[in-house]
Legacy VTK file of the C-alpha trace (Angstrom):
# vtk DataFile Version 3.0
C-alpha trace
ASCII
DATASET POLYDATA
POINTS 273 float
-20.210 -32.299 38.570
-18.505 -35.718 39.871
-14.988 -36.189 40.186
-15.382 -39.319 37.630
-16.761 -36.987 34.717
-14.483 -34.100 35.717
-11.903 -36.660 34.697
-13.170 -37.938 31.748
-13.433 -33.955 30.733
-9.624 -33.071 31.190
-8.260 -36.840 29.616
-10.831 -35.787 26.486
-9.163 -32.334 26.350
-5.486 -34.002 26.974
-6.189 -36.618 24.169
-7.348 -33.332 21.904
-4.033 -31.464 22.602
-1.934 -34.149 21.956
-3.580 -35.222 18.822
-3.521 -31.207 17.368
0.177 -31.301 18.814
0.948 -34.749 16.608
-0.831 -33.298 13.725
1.626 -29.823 14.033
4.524 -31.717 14.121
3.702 -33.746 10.967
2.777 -30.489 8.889
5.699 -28.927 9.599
8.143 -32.268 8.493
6.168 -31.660 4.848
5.690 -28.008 5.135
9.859 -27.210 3.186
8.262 -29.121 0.351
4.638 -28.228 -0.198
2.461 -25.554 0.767
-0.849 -27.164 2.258
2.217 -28.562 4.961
2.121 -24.512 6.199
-1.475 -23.995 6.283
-1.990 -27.401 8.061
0.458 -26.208 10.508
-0.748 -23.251 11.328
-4.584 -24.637 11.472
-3.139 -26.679 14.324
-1.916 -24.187 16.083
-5.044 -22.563 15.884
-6.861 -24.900 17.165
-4.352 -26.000 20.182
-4.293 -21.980 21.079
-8.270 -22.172 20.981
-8.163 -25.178 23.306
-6.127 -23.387 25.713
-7.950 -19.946 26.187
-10.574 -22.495 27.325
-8.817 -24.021 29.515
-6.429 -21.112 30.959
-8.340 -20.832 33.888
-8.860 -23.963 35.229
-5.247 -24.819 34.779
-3.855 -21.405 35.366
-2.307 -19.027 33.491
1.101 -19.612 34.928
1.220 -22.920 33.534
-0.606 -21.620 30.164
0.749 -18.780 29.054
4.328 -19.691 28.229
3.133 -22.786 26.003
0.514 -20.055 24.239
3.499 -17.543 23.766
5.762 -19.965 22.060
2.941 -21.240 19.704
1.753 -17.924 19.305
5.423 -17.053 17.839
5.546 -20.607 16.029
2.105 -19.070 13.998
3.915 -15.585 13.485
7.233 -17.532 12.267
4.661 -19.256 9.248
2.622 -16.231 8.565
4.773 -14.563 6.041
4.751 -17.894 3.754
0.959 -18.314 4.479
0.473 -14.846 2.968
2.515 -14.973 0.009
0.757 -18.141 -0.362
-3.132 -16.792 -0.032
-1.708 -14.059 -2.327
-1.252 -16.804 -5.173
-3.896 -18.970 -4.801
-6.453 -15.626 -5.067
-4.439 -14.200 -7.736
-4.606 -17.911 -9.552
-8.627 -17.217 -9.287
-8.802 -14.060 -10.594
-6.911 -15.297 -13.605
-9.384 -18.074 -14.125
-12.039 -15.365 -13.660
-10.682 -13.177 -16.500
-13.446 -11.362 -18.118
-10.823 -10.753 -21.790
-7.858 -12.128 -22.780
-5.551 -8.371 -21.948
-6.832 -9.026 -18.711
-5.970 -12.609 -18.591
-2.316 -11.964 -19.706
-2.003 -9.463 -17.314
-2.702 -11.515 -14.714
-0.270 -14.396 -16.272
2.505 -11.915 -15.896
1.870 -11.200 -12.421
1.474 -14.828 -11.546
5.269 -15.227 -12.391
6.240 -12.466 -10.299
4.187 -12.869 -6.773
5.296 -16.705 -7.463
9.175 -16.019 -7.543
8.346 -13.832 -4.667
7.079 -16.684 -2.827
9.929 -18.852 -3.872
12.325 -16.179 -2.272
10.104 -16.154 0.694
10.529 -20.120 1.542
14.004 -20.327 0.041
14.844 -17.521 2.609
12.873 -18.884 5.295
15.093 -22.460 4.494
17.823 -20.625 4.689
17.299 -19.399 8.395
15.926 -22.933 9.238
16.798 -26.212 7.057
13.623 -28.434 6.950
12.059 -26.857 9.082
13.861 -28.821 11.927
13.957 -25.622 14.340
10.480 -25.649 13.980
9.721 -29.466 14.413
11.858 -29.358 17.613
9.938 -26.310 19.014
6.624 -28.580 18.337
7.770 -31.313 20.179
9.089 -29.587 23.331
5.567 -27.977 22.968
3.958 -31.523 22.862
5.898 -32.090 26.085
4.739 -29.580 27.836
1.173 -29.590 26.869
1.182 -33.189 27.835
2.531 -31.838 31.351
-0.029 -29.387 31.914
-2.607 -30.154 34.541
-5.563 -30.965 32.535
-7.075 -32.883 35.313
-8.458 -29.691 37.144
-10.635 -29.004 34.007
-14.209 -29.666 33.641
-17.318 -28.800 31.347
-18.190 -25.606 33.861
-14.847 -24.161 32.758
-15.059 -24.450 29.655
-18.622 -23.090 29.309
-17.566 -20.232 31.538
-14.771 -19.353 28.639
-16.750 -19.829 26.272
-19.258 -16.957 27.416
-16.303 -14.827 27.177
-15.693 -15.855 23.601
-18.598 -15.058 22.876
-18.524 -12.016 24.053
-15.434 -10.983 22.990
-16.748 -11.972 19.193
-20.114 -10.163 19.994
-17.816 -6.828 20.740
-15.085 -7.192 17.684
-18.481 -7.243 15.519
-19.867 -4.356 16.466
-17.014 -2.399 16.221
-16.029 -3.811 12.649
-19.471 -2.877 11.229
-19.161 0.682 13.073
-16.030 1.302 11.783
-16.118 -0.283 8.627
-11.546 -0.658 9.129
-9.554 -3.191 7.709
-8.017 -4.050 10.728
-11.621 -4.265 12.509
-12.722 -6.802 10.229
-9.497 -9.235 10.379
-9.880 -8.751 14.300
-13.165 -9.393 13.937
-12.701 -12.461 11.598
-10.009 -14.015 14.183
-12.359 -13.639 17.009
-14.997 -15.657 15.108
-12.524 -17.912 13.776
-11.280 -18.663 17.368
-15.149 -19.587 18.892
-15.912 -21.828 15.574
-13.129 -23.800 16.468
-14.162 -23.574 20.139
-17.475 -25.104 19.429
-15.433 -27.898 17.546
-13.413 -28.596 20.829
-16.992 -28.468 22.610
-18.351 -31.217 20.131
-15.262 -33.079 20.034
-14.758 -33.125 24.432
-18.423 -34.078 24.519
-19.349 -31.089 26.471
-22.737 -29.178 26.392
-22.352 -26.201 24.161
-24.147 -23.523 26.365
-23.442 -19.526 27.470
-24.574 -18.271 30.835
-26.643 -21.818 31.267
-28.934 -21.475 28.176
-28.117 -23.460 24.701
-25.695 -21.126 22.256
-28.126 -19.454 20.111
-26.282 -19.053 17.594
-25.741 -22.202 15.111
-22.217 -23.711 14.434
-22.887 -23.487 10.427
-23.531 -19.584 10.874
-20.437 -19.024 12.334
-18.426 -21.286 9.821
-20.225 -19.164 7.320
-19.756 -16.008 8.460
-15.805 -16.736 8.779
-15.844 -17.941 5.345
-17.242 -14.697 4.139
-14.304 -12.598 6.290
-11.892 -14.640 4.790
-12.558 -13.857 1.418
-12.079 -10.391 2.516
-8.939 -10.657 3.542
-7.653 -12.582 0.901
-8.682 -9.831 -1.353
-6.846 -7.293 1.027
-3.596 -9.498 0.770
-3.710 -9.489 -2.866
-4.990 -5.878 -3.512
-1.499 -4.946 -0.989
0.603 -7.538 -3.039
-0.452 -6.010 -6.127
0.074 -2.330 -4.779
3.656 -3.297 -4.016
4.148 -4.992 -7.503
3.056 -1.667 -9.205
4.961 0.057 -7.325
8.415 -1.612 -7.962
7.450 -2.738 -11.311
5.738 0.135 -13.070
7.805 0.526 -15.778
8.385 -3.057 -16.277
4.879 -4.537 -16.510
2.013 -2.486 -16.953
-1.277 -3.328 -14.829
-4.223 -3.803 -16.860
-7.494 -2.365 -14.840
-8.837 -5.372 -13.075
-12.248 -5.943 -11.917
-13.600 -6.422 -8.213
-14.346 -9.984 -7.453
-17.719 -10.230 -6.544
-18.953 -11.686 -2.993
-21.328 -13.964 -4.090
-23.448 -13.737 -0.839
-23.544 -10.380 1.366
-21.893 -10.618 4.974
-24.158 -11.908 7.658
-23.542 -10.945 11.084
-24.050 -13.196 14.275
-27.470 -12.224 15.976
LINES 1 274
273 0 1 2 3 4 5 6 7 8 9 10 11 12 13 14 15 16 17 18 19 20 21 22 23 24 25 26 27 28 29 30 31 32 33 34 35 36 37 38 39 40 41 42 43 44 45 46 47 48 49 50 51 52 53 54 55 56 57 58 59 60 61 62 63 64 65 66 67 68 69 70 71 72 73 74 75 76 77 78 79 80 81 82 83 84 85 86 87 88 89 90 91 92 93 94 95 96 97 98 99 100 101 102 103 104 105 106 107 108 109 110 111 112 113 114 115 116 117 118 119 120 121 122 123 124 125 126 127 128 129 130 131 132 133 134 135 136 137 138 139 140 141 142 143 144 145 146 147 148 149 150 151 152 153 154 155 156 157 158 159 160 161 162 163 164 165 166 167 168 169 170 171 172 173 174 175 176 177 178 179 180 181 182 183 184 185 186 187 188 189 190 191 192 193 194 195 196 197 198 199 200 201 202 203 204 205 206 207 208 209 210 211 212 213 214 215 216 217 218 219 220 221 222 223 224 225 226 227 228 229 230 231 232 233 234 235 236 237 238 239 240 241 242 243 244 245 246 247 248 249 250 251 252 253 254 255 256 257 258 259 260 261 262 263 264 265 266 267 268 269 270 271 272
């Protein structure tokens, strides 16, 4: 590969981090205020840590790694309020979905109550950190330093190279979540195929040839988008089905918990071939 499209290949992949760096830092100003500002946020940090477990070897792990860690603990710092906040918008379905009108009003009554809970959850996460400015700051001295990192020494054989590896590392978190059948093997197993859809995304968007060991992936985009679509719904049942266990739990005497009924998947999980 020529020096002149080695180039082009690390100012594409600065112009990406910058842009998902921008777009962090302009979640988390609206994030105190409304919700979608959280999950914007922490789509952008997805996709900035996807961008640089492609790059980590070409620009070195030294350089890397402390950027990753303090994004990684930016996404843990959001999770709780993402949760709470999955945990509403499923329950909010399920009410829609009410098959009578005992089940319906059961489901109103719990609405209140996982919705205070989220109110506590950002009121105390306010608390710790007024508008979010801790945050903001952190994003910015993160924009700084991606900005500084050496994106120059990257080109499209690196990234093809870690992409293999995603690959691989998806191919092995699926085959032990269908073997295993655990909870915990199907959200790692969701994250790992979250991580290479947004991979191929990077691929498409740094106009780089998406291939694995020199031959064409053979497994399409859509499918993979799919497939994390159907994990997803999973764990948004999980959340709630947890929420709800806790709300039993501390309110059993208070509110009693009509039987509900499983939401059905409307298409069965397909695995990447």
């Amino acid at each position: 590969m020529s020096p002149r499209t080695t180039t082009r290949t690390g100012e594409r992949a600065a112009a990406l981090a910058a842009h998902e760096a921008r777009a962090l830092v302009a979640a988390l100003a609206i994030a105190p205020g409304e919700p979608a500002g959280v999950h914007e946020a922490r789509k952008s940090l997805r996709r900035l840590r996807s961008l640089l477990a492609l790059a980590r070897s070409a620009l070195g792990k030294e350089a890397v790694d402390p950027v990753d860690d303090e994004l990684r603990a930016l996404t843990k710092s959001l999770s709780a309020l993402r949760d709470g906040q999955v945990v509403l918008d499923t329950a909010q379905r399920m009410a829609r979905d009410a098959g009578t009108s005992d089940e319906a009003t059961n489901w109103e009554a719990l609405l209140a109550l996982l919705s205070r809970q989220q109110e506590h959850r950002l009121a105390e996460a306010l608390r710790d950190d007024p508008g979010f400015v801790r945050r903001q700051a952190l994003a910015h001295r993160q924009a700084e330093r991606l900005r500084q990192l050496p994106w120059h020494r990257l080109h499209g054989g690196d990234l093809r190279n870690a992409l293999a590896r995603s690959v691989q590392r998806q191919e092995r978190a699926q085959a032990t979540a269908l073997a295993s059948g655990r909870v915990d093997d199907l959200h790692a197993w969701r994250r790992r195929s979250r991580r290479l859809r947004m991979q191929l995304a990077a691929f498409r968007k740094l106009r780089v040839r998406r291939q694995v060991h020199g031959h064409p992936l053979a497994v399409a985009p859509r499918h993979i988008a799919e497939l994390v679509d159907q994990l997803g719904l999973l764990q948004d049942l999980a959340l709630l089905q947890q929420a709800l266990v806790t709300l039993e739990q501390s309110q059993a005497r208070a509110i009693p918990v009509a039987k509900r009924r499983r939401t059905a998947i409307h298409s069965p999980i397909h695995p990447l071939t």
